[in-house]
Each structure stands twice: as structure tokens, then as C-alpha cells.
TIRO-2110 file (N, C-alpha, C; in Angstrom, 1 decimal):
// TIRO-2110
16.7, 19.3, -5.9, N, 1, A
17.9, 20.2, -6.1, CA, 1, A
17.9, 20.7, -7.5, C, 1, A
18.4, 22.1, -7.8, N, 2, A
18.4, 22.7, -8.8, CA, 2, A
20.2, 23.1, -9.7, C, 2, A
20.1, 22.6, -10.7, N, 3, A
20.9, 23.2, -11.9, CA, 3, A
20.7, 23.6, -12.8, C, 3, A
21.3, 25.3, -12.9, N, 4, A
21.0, 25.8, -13.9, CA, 4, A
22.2, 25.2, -15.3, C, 4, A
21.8, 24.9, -16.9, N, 5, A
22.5, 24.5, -17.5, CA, 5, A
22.6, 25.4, -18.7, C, 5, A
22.0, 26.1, -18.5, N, 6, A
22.0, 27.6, -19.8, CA, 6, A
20.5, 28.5, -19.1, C, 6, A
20.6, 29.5, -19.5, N, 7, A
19.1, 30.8, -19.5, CA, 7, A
17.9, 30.2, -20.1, C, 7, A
17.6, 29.0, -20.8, N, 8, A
16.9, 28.3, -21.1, CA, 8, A
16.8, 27.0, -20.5, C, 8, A
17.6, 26.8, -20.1, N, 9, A
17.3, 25.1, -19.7, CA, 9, A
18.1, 24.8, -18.1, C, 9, A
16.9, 24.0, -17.7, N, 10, A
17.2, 24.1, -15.8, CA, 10, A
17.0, 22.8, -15.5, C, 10, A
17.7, 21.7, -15.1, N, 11, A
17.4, 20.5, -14.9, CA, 11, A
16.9, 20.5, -12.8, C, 11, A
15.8, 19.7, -12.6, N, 12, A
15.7, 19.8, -10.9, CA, 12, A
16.1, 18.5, -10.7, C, 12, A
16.6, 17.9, -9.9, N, 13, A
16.7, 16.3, -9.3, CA, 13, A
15.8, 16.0, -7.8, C, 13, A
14.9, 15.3, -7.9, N, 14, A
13.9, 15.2, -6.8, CA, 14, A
14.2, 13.7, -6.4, C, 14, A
13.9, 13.2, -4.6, N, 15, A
13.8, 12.3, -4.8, CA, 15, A
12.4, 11.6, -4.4, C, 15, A
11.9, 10.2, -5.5, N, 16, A
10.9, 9.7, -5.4, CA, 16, A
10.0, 9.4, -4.1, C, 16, A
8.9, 10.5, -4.0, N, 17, A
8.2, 9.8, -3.0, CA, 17, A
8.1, 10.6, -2.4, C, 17, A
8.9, 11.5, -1.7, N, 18, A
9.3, 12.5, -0.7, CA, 18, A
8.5, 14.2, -1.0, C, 18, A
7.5, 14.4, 0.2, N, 19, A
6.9, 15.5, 0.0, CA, 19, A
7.6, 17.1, -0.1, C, 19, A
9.2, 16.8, 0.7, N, 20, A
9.9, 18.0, 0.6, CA, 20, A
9.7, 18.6, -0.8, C, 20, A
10.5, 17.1, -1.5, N, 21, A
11.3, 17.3, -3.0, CA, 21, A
9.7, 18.2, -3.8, C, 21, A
8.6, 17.4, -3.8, N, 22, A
7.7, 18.1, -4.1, CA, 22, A
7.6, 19.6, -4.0, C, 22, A
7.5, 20.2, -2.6, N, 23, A
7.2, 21.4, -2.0, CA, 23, A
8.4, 22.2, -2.7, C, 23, A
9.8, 22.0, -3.0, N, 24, A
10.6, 22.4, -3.2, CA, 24, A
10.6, 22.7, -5.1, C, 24, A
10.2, 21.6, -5.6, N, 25, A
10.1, 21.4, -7.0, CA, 25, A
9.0, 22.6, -7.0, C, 25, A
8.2, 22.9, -6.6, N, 26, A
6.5, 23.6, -7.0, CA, 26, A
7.0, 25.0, -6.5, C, 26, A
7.9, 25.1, -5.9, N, 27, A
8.4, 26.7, -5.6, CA, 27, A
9.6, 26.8, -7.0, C, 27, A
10.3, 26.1, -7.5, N, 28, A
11.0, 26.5, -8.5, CA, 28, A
10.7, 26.8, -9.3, C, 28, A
9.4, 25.8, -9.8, N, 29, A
8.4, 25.6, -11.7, CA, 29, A
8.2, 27.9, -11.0, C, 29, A
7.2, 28.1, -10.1, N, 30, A
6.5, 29.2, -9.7, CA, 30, A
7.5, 30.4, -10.1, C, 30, A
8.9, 30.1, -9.9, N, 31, A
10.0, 31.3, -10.2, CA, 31, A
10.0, 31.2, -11.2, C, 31, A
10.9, 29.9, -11.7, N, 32, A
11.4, 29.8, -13.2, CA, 32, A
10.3, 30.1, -14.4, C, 32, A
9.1, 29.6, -14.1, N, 33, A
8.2, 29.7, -15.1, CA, 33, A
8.3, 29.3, -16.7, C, 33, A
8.7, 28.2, -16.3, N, 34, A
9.3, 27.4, -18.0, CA, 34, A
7.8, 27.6, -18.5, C, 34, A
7.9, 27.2, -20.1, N, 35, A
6.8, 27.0, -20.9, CA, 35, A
7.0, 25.7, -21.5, C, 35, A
7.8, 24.6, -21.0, N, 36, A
7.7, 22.9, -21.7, CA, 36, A
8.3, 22.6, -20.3, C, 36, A
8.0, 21.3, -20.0, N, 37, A
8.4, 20.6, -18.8, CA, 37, A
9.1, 19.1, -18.8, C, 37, A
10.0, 18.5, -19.4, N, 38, A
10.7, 17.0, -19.3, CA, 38, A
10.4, 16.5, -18.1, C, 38, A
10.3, 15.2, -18.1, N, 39, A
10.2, 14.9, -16.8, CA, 39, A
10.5, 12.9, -16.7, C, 39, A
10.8, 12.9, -16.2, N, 40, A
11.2, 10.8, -16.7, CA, 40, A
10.6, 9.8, -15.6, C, 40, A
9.6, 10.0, -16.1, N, 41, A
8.3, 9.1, -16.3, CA, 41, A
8.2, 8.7, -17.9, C, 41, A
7.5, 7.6, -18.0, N, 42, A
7.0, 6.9, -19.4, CA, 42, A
5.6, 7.7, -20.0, C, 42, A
5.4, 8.2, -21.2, N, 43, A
4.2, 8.8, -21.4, CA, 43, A
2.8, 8.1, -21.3, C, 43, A
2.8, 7.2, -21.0, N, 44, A
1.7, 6.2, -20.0, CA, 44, A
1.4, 6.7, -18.8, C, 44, A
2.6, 6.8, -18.0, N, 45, A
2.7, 7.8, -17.0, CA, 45, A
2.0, 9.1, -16.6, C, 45, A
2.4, 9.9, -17.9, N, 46, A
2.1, 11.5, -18.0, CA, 46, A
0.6, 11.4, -17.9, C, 46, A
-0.2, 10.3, -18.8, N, 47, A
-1.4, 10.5, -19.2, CA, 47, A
-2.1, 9.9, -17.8, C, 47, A
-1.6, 9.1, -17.2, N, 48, A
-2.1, 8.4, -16.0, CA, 48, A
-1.9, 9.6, -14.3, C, 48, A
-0.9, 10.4, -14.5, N, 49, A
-0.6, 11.6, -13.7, CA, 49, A
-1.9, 12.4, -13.8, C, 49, A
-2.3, 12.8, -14.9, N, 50, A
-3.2, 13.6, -15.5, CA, 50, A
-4.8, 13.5, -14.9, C, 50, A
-4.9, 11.8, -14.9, N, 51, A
-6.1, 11.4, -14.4, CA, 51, A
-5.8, 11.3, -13.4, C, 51, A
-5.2, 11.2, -12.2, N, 52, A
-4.8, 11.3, -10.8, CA, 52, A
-5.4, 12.4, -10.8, C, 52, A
-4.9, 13.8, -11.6, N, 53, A
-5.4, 15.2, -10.6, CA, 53, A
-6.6, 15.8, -10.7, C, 53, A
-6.9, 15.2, -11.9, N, 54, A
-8.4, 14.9, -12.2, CA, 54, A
-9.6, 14.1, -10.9, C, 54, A
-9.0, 13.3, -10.8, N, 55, A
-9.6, 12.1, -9.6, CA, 55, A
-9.0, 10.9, -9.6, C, 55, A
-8.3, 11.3, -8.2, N, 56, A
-8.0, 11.1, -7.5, CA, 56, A
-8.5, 9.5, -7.2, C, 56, A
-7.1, 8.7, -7.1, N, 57, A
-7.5, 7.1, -6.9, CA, 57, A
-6.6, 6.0, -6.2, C, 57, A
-6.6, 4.9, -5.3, N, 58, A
-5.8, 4.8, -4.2, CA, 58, A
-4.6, 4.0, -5.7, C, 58, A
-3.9, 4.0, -5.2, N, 59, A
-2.6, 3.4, -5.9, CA, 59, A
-2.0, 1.9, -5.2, C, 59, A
-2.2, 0.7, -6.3, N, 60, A
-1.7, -0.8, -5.5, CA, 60, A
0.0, -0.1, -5.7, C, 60, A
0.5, -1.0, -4.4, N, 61, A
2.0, -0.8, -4.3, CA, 61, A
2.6, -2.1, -4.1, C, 61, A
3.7, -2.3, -4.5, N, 62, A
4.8, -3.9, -4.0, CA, 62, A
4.9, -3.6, -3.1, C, 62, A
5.5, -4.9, -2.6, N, 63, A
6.1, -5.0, -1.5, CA, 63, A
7.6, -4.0, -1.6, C, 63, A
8.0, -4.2, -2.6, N, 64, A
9.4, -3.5, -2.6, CA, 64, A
9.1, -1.8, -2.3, C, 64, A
8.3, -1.6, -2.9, N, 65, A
7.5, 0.0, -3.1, CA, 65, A
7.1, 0.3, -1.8, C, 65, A
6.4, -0.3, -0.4, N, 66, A
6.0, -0.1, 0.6, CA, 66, A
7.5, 0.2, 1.5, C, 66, A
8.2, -1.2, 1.4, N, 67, A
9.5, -1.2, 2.1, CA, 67, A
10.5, 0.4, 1.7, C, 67, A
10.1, 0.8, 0.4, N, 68, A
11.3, 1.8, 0.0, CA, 68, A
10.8, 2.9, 1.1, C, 68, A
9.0, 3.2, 0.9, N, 69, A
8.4, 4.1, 1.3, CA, 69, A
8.6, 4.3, 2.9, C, 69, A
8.7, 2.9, 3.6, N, 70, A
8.8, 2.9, 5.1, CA, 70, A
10.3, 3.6, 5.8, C, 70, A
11.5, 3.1, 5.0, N, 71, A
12.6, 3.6, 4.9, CA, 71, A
12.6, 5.0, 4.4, C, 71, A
12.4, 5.7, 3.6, N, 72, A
12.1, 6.9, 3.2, CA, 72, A
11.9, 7.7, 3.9, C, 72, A
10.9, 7.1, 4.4, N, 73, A
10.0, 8.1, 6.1, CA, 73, A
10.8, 8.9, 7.4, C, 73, A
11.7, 8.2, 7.3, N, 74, A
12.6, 8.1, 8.3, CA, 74, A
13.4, 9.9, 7.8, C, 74, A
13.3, 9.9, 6.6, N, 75, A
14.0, 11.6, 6.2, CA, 75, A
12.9, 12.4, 5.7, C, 75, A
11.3, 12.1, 6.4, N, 76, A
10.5, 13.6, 5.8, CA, 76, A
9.2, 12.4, 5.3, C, 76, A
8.0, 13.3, 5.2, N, 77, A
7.1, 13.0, 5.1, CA, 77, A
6.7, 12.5, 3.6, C, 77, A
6.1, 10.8, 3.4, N, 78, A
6.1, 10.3, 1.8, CA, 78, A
4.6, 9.7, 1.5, C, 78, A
5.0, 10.4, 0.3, N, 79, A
2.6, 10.3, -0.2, CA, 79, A
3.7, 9.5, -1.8, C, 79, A
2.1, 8.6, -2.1, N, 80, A
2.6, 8.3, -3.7, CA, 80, A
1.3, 8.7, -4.0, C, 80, A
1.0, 9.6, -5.4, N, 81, A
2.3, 9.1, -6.6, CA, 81, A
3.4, 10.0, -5.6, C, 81, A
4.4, 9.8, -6.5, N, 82, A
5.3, 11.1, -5.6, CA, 82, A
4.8, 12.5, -5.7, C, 82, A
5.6, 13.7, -4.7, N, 83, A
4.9, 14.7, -4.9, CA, 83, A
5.8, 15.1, -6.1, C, 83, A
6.8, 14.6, -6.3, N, 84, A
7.5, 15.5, -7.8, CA, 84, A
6.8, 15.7, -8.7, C, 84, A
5.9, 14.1, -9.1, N, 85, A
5.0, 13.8, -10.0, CA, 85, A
3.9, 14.7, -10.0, C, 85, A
3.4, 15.1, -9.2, N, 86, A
1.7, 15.2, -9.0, CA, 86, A
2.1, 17.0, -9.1, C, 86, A
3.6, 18.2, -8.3, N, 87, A
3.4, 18.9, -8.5, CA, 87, A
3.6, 19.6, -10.4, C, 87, A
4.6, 18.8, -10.8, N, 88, A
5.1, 19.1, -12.4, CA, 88, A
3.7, 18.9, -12.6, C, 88, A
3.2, 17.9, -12.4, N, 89, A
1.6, 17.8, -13.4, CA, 89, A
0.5, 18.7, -13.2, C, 89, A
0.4, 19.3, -11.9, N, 90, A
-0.6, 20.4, -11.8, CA, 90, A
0.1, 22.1, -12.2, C, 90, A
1.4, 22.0, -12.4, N, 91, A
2.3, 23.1, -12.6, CA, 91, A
1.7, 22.8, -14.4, C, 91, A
1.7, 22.4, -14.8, N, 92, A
1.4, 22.3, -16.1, CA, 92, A
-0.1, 22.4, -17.2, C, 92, A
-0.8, 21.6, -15.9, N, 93, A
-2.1, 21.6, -16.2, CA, 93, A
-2.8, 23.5, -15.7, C, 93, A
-2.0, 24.1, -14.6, N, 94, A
-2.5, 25.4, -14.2, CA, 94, A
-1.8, 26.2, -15.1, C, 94, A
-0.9, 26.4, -16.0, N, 95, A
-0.1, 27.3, -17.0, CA, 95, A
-0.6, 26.9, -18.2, C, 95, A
-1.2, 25.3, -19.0, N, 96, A
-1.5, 24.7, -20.3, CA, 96, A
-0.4, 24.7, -21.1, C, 96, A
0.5, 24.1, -20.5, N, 97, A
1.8, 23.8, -21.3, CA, 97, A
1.9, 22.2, -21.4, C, 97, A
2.4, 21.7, -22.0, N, 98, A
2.9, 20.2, -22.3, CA, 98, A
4.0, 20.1, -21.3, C, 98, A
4.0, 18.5, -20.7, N, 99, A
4.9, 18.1, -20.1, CA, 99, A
4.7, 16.5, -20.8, C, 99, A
6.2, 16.0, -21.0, N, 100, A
6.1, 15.9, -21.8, CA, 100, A
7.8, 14.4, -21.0, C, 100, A
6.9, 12.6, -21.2, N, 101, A
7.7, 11.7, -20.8, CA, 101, A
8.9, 11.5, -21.3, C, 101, A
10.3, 11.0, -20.3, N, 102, A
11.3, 10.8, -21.0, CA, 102, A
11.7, 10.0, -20.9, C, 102, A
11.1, 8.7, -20.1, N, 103, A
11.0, 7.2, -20.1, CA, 103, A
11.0, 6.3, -21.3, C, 103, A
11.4, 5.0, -21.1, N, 104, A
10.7, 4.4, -22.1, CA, 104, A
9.3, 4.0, -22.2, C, 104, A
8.4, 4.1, -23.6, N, 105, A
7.0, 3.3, -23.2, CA, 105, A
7.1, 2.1, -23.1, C, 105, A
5.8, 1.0, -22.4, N, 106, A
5.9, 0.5, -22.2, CA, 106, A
6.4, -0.8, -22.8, C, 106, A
6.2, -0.6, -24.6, N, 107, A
6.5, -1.4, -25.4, CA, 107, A
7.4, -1.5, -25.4, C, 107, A
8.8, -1.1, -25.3, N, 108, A
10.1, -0.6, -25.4, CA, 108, A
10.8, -1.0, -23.7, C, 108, A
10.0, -1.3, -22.8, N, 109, A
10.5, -1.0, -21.4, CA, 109, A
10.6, -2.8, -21.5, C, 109, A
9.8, -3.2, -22.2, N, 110, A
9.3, -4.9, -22.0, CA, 110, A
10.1, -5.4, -22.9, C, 110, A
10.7, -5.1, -23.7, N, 111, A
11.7, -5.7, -24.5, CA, 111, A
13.0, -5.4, -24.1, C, 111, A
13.4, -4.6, -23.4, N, 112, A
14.6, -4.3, -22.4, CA, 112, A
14.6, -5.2, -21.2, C, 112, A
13.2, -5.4, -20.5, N, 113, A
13.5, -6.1, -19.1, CA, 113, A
13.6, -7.6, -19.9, C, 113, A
12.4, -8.2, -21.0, N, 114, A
12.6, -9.2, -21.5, CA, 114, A
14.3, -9.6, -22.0, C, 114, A
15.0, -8.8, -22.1, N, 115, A
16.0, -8.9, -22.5, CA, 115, A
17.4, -9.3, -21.1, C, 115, A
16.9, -8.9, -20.5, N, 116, A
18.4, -9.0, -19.5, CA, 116, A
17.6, -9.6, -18.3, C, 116, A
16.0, -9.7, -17.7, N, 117, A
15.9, -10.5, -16.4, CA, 117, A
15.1, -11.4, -16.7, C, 117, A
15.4, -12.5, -16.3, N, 118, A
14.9, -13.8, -16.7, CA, 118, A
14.2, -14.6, -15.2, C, 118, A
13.9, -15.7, -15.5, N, 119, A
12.7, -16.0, -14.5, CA, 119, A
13.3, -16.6, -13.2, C, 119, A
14.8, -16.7, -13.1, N, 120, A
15.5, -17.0, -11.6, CA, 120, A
15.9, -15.9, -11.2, C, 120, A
15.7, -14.8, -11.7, N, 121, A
15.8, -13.5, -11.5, CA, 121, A
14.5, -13.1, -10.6, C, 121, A
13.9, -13.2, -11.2, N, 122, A
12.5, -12.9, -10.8, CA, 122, A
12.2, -13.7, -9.2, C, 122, A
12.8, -14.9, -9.5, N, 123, A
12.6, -15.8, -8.0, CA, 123, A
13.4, -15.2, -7.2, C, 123, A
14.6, -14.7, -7.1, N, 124, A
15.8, -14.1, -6.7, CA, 124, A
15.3, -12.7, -6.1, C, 124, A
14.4, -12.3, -7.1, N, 125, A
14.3, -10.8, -6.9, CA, 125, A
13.0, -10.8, -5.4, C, 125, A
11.7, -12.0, -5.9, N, 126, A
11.0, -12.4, -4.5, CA, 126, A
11.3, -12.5, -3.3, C, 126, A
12.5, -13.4, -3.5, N, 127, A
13.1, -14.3, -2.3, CA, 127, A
13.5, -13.0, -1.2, C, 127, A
14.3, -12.0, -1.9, N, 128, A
15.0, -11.7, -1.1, CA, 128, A
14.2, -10.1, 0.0, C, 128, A
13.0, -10.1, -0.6, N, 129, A
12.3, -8.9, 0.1, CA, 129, A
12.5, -9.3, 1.8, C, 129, A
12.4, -10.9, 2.6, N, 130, A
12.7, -10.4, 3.7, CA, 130, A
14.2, -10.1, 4.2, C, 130, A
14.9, -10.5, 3.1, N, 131, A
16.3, -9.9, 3.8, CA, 131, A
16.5, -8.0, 3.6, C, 131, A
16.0, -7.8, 2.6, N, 132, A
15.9, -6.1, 2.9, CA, 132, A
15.0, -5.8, 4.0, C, 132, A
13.5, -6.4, 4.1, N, 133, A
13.0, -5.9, 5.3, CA, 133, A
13.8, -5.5, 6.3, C, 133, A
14.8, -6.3, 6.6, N, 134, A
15.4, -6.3, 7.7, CA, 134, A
17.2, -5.8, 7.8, C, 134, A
17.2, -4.9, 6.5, N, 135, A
18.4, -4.1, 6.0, CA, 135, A
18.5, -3.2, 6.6, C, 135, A
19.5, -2.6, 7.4, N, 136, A
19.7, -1.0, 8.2, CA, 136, A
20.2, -0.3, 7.2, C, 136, A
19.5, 1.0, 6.6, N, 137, A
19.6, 1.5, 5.8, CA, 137, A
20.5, 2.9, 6.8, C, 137, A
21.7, 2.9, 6.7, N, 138, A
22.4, 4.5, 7.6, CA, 138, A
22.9, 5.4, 6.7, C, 138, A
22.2, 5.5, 5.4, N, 139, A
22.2, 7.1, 5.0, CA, 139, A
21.5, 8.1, 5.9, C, 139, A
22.5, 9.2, 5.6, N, 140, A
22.1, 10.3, 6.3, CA, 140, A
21.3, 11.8, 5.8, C, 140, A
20.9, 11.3, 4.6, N, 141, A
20.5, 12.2, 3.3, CA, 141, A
19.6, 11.1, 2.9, C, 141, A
18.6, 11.7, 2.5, N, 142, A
17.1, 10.8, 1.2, CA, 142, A
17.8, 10.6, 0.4, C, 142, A
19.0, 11.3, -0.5, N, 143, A
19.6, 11.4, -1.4, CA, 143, A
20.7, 9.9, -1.5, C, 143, A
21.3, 10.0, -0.2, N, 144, A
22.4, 8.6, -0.1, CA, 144, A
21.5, 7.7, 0.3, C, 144, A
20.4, 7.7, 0.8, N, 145, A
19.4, 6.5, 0.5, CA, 145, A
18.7, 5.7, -0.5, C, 145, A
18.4, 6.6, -1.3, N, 146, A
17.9, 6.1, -2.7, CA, 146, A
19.4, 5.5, -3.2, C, 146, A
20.7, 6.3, -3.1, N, 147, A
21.6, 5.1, -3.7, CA, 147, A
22.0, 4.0, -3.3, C, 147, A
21.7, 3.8, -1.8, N, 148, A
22.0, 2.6, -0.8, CA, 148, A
20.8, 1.4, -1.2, C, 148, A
19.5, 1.8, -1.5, N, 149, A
18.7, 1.6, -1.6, CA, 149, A
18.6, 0.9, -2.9, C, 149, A
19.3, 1.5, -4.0, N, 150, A
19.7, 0.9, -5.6, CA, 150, A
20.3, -0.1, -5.7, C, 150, A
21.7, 0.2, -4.8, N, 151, A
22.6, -0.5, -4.6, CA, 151, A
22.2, -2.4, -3.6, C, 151, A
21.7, -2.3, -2.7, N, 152, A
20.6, -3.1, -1.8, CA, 152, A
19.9, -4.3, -2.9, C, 152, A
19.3, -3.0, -3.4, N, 153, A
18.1, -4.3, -3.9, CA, 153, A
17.9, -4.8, -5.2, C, 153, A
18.6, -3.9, -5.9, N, 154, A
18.7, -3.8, -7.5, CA, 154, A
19.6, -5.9, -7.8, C, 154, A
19.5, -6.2, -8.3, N, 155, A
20.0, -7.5, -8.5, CA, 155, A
20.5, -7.0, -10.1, C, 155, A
21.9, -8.0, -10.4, N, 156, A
22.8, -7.5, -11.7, CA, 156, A
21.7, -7.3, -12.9, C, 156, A
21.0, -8.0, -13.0, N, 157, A
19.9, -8.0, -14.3, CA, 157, A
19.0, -6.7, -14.3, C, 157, A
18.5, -6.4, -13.5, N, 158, A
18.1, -5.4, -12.9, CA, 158, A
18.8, -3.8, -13.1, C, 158, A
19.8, -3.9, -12.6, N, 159, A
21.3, -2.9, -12.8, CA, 159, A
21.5, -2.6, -14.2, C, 159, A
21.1, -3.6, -15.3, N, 160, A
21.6, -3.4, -16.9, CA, 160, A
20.0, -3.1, -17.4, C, 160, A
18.7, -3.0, -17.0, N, 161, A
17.7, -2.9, -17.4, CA, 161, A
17.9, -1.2, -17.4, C, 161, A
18.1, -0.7, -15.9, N, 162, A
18.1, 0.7, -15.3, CA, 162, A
19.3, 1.6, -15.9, C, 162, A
20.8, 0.9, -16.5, N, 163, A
21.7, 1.4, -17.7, CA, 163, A
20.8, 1.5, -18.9, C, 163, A
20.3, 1.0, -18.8, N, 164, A
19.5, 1.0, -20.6, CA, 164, A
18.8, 2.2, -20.4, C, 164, A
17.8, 2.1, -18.9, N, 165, A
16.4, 3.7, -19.3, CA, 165, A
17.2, 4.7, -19.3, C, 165, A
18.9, 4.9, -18.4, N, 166, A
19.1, 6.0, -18.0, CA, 166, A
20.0, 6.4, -19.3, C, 166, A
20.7, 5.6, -20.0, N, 167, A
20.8, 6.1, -21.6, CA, 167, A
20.2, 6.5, -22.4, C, 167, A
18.8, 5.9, -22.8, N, 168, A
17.8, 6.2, -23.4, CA, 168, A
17.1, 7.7, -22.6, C, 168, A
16.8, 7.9, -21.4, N, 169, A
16.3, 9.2, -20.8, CA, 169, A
17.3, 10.4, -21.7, C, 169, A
18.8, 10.2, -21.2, N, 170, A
19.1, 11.2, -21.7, CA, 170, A
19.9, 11.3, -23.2, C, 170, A
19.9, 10.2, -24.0, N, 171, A
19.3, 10.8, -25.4, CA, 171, A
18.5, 11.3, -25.9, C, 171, A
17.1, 10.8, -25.1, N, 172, A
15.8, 11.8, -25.2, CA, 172, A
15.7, 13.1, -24.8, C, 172, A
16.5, 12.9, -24.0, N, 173, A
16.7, 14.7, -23.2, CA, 173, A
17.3, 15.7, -24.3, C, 173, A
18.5, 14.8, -25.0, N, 174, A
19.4, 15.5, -25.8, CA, 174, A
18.5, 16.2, -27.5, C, 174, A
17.9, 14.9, -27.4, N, 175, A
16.8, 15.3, -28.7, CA, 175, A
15.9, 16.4, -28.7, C, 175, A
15.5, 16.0, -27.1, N, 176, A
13.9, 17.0, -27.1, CA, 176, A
14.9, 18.9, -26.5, C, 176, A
16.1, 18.7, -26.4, N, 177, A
16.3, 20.0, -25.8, CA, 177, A
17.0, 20.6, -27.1, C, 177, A
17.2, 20.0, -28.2, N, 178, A
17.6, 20.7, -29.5, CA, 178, A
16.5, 20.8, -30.4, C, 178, A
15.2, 20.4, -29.9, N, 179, A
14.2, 20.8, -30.8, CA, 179, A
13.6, 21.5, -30.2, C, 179, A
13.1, 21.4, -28.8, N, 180, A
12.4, 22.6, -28.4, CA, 180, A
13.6, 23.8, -27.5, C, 180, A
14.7, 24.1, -28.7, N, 181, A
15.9, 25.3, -28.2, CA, 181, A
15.2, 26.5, -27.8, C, 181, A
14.1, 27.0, -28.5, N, 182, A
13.6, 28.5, -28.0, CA, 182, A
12.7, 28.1, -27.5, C, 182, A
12.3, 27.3, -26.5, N, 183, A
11.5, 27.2, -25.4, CA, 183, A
12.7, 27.5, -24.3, C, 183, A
11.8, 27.8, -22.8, N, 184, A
12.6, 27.9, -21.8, CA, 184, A
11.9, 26.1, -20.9, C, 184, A
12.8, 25.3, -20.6, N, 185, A
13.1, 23.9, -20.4, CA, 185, A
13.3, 23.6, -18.9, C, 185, A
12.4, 22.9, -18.7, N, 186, A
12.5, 22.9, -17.3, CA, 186, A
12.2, 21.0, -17.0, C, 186, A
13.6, 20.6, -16.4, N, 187, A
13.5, 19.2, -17.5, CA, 187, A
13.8, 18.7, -15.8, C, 187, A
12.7, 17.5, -15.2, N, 188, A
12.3, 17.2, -13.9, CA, 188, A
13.2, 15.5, -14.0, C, 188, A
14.0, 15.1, -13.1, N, 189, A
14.5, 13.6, -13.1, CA, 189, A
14.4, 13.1, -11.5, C, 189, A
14.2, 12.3, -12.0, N, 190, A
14.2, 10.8, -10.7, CA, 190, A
15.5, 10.7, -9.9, C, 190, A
16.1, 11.2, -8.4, N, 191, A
17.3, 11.3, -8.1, CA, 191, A
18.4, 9.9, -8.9, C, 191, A
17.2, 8.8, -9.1, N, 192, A
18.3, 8.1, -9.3, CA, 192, A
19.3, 8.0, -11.2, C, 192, A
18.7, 9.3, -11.2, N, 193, A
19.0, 9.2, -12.6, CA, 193, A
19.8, 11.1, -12.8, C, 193, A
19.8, 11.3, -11.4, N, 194, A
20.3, 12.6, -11.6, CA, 194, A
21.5, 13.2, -12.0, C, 194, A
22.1, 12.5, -11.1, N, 195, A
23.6, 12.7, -11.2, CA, 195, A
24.5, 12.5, -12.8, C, 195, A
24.0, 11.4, -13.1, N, 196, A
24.2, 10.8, -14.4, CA, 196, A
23.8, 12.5, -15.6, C, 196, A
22.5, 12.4, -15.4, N, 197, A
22.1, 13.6, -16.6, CA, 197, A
23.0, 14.7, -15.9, C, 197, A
23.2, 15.1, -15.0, N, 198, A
23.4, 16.4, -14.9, CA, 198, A
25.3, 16.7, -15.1, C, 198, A
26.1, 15.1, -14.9, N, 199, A
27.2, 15.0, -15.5, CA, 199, A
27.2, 15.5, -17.4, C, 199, A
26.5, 14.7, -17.7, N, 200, A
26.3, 14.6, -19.2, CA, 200, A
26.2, 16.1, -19.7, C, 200, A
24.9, 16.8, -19.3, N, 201, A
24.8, 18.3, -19.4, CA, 201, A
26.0, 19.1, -19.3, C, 201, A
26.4, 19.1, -18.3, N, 202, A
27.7, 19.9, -17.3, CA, 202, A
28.6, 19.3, -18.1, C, 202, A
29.3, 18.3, -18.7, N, 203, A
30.3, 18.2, -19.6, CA, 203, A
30.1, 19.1, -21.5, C, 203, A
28.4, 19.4, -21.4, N, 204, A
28.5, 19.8, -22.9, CA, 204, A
28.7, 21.3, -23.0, C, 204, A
28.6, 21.9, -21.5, N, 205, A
28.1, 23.2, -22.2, CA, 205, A
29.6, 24.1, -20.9, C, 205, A
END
């Protein structure tokens, strides 16, 4: 889904995994024609996307990541990496523009998770994959799934790790969109972090 936030700056909200959101995202970049791309992934990420379209390589998945994907399916067809990911990164690499992580890196992500989930967390967080297996997930949108789906499996420690990225995303958002002001901005988020940025935006302007 698309909002426009000024003549320069367009935020899309995609959800992870889902080939629509893809097909959908790769028809907007083709109109809009930004020349810088945000996107929130970790710049680990960006560089790791890069060698995906390059060549192409199978991807290990969790158990949680399979289970999300199985559920997912159920509203449209789902390839990883996601297609959000893979179209911003060929929309980028075919124009030679920068796109450009709004995640934390990895250094930074490990001192956040080290910080709030601890190792009965971790057992907590194991234990409980067969009781989601067997979760009826009755959203009626991909969109109220990924929240059902946050909501589900995310454990409290978990929940303050995902407050931390989605603060830090959009302070970085806020930084990188007052430095690159005379670029046209075309800034790509994870549904589960949409709502949130596109409040934030929508209250400034």
C-alpha cells in the first residue's frame, strides 16, 4: 500500500513474504521513479539482497519463518527472500541508484536483543512453536495477519526488542529524509512497522 507524504517523499507498506505486495511495490518504484530508495532491512541485508540477484541461493529458514510462510499462503502466493525485498533491489540495481538500510546493523541489533531477551526466553520462545503450529490464525487480510501473527508469537521480551528497531527505523527515516531533501524518496517498510511510520510522517507534515 501506498502514501503519498509530500512531491518528494512516498512511503509503500508491503507485507513480508507475499508476492502480491512485490508485484504491487515494482509497479509503483516504475511510476514514481524515485532516485534514492529507504527500505528497513539492516545494511547487511542490502548487501546480502544484492548477491541474491546476482546469484541466486536457497535460503535456511526457522521453524517460526516456515510456520509464518505456511499461514501466509493461505492469502496469495509466498517466495523468500520476500518479493518486496528482491523487487526494491532490482528496481535499484536497473536505475543505479542507492538503496539504502534502515534497520539496525548487526552490532547494534545484538546489543538490543542482548539487552531485553534472556535465555528462559529463548526456552519460552522454543517451547512454544508447537502451540502456534496449531494456532487458527482468522484474519481476513495478510495485513491483520502479520498483526495476529506479532501479537501470537512475539513473547514480552521480544515486543521491547521490536519497540527499540521500530524507533530507531524511524529516526533514521527522519535523518536520512532531511539530508537527502532534494532527492525524490521512496522509503519501502515491513507492514509490521507501517502503520507506526506512516502515523509519525502524517502527524509532521
Amino acid at each position: 500500500m501506498m502514501h503519498k507524504i509530500n512531491d518528494r517523499f512516498y512511503i509503500f507498506g508491503g507485507v513480508k513474504g507475499l508476492v502480491r505486495d512485490g508485484d504491487e511495490l515494482r509497479k509503483e518504484l516504475l511510476e514514481k521513479r524515485p532516485d534514492i530508495v529507504f527500505i528497513t532491512i539492516a545494511p547487511e541485508q542490502v548487501e546480502g539482497m544484492k548477491e541474491f540477484l546476482e546469484d541466486p541461493f536457497e535460503m535456511n529458514l526457522s521453524d517460526y519463518e516456515i510456520l509464518y510462510g505456511i499461514n501466509l499462503s493461505r492469502y496469495g502466493e509466498v517466495m523468500t527472500p520476500s518479493p518486496v525485498y528482491i523487487e526494491a533491489t532490482r528496481y535499484c540495481k536497473e536505475n543505479d541508484i542507492e538503496m539504502i538500510g534502515l534497520d539496525m546493523d548487526e552490532g547494534d541489533y545484538q546489543i538490543i536483543y542482548s539487552k531485553y531477551v534472556k535465555t528462559t526466553d529463548l526456552l519460552r520462545h522454543s517451547m512454544r512453536k508447537k502451540k502456534v503450529s496449531k494456532y487458527k490464525f482468522d484474519a481476513e487480510t495478510p495485513e491483520e495477519f502479520v498483526e495476529s501473527w506479532n501479537n501470537v508469537v512475539d513473547l514480552k521480551s521480544f515486543k521491547k526488542v521490536n519497540a527499540e528497531r521500530k524507533k530507531y527505523i524511524i529516526e533514521r527515516i527522519d535523518s536520512l529524509q532531511k539530508e537527502y531533501s532534494d532527492r525524490n524518496i521512496f522509503c519501502i517498510v515491513d507492514y509490521d512497522y507501517y502503520k507506526d511510520v506512516l502515523n509519525h510522517f502524517e502527524n509532521r507534515y
